[in-house]
N, C-alpha and C positions, 0 to 999 in steps of 0.2 A: 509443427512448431517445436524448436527443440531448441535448449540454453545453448551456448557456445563451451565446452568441454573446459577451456581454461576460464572460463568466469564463474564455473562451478569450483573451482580449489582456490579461488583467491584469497589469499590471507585478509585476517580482519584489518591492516593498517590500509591496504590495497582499496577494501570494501569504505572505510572510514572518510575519502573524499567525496561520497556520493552527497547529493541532494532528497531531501524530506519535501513531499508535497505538503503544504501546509493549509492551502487555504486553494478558493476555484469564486473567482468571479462571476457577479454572473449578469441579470440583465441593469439596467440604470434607472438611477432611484430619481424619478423627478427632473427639473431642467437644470441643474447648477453644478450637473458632473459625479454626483454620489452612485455610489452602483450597492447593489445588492452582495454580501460575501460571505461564504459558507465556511466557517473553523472547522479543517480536521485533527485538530490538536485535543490534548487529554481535558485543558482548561481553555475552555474556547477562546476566552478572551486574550491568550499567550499572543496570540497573531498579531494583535498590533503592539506588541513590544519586543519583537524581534528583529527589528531597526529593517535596514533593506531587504526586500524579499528579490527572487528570482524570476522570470520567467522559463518558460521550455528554451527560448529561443533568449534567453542569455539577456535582454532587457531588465532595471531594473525597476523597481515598483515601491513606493513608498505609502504607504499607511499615515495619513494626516490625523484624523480622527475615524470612532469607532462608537458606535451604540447599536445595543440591542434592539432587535425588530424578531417576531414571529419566526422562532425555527433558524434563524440568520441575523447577521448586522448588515449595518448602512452601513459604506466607508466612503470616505473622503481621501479618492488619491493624488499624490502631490504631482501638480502641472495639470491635472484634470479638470476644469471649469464650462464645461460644456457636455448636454446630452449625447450631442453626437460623438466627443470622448470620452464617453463612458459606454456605449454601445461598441466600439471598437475594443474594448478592453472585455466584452461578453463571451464566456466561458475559457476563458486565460487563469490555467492551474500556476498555482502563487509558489515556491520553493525557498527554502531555507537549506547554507550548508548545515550539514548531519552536523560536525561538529560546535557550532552553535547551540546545538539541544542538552539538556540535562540528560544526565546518563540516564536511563530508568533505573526501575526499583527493579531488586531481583524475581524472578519469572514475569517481568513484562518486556516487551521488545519492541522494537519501531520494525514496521512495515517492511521497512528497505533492506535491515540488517535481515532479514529471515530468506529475502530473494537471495538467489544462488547459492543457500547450503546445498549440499548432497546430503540428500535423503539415506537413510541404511535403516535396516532394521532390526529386530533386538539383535543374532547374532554378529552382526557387520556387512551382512551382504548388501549390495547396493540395490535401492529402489528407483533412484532415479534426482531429481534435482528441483526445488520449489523456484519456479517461475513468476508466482503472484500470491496474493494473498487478498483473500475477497471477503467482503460482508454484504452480504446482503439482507441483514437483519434478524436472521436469528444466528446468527455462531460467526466466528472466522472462520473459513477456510481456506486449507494448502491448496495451491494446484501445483499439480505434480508432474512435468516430464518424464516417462520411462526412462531409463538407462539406454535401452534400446530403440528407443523413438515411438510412433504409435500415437494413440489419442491420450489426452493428458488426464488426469484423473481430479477431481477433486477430495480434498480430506480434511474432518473437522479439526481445526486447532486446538484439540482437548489435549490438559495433561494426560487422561487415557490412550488416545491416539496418538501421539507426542510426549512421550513421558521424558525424552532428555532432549537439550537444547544447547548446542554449545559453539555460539557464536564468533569465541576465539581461533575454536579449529575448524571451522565452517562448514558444520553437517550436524543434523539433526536425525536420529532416531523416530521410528514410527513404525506400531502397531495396529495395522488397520485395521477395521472391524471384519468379522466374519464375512458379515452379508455383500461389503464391497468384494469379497474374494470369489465367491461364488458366483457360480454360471446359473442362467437364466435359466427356469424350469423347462425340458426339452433341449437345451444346448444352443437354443436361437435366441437373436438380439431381439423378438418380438412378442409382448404378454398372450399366455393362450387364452380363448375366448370359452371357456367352460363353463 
C-alpha cells in the first residue's frame, strides 16, 4: 500500500478542497425514519449545524433534528419518514467541505490535513509519507508508508515523536522511538520462548 508520490507534495491550497468526515450513521431509531448518529467533531453537537452534509458517493444529507441518546444522537434526516429509510442510510460516513470548519487552534489539526505530508526526520531525510491517522483509544497514531514501499508503520502522534508540523509546506518531522528502530532479539520477526 503506498501514497501516490504527487499527493505527497501537494501544496496546502491543492490539500484545502478536500472533505472532513464528520459524522457515520448508523442503524434506525424506531419506525418514523430517525437513525442512530455518531459526531466525530471536537463539539459533538457542531454536526447538526453544519447545514448539508456529504456523502462518499456525492448524495446530499440533511440533519432536521438532533438529541442526545447514550454515547450518540438520534437524528432526523430530511426526506427520511420511514424505518425502512432509515436502514438504507445504515453506516453512510456523513462529510463536510474542509473549508466549512473553523481553522483549529494552533497544534491541533484535522485528520485529513495530516494525510499526505512527507514524513522526514530531524535532519531532513525522508521517512516516508502519513497515509491515516488512527485512534484507537489510547493515543493517535501516524501510519506511515516508507519512502521505499514495504509494510507501513505505525507512530504515536506525540509532540515527542512529532515535534514539528507544518501543514503549509506539507511535511512533518518525526522522531521515532528507539524500540520501533530496533530489530527483534535474535534478528527474527518471531518472540523467543526462553
Amino acid at each position: 500500500m503506498q501514497a501516490p508520490a504527487d499527493a505527497a507534495r501537494q501544496p496546502a491550497p491543492a490539500r484545502a478542497g478536500r472533505r472532513i468526515c464528520v459524522a457515520r450513521i448508523g442503524a434506525a431509531h424506531g419506525t418514523t425514519g430517525e437513525v442512530r448518529l455518531w459526531s466525530f467533531t471536537g463539539d459533538a453537537g457542531a454536526v447538526g449545524r453544519y447545514g448539508a452534509l456529504e456523502t462518499a458517493d456525492g448524495r446530499s444529507i440533511e440533519i432536521e433534528s438532533l438529541r442526545p441518546a447514550k454515547g450518540h444522537f438520534i437524528a432526523r434526516i430530511k426526506g427520511v419518514t420511514d424505518r425502512n429509510g432509515a436502514e438504507r442510510l445504515r453506516n453512510v460516513d456523513l462529510f463536510v467541505p474542509r473549508d466549512r470548519l473553523p481553522p483549529p487552534a494552533p497544534d491541533e489539526y484535522y485528520y485529513a490535513d495530516l494525510i499526505g505530508l512527507v514524513a522526514e526526520d530531524r535532519a531532513g531525510g525522508p521517512i516516508g509519507t502519513v497515509i491515516a491517522v488512527h485512534d484507537f483509544g489510547a493515543g493517535d497514531l501516524l501510519e506511515i508508508v516508507p519512502q521505499g514501499g514495504g509494510e507501513t508503520r505505525l507512530l504515536p502522534f506525540t509532540s515527542a515523536v512529532a515535534p514539528q508540523v507544518d501543514i503549509a509546506a506539507g511535511r512533518i518531522v518525526l522522531d521515532p522511538p528507539g524500540e520501533i528502530e530496533a530489530e527483534p532479539e535474535g534478528g527474527g520477526d518471531r518472540p523467543s520462548n526462553r
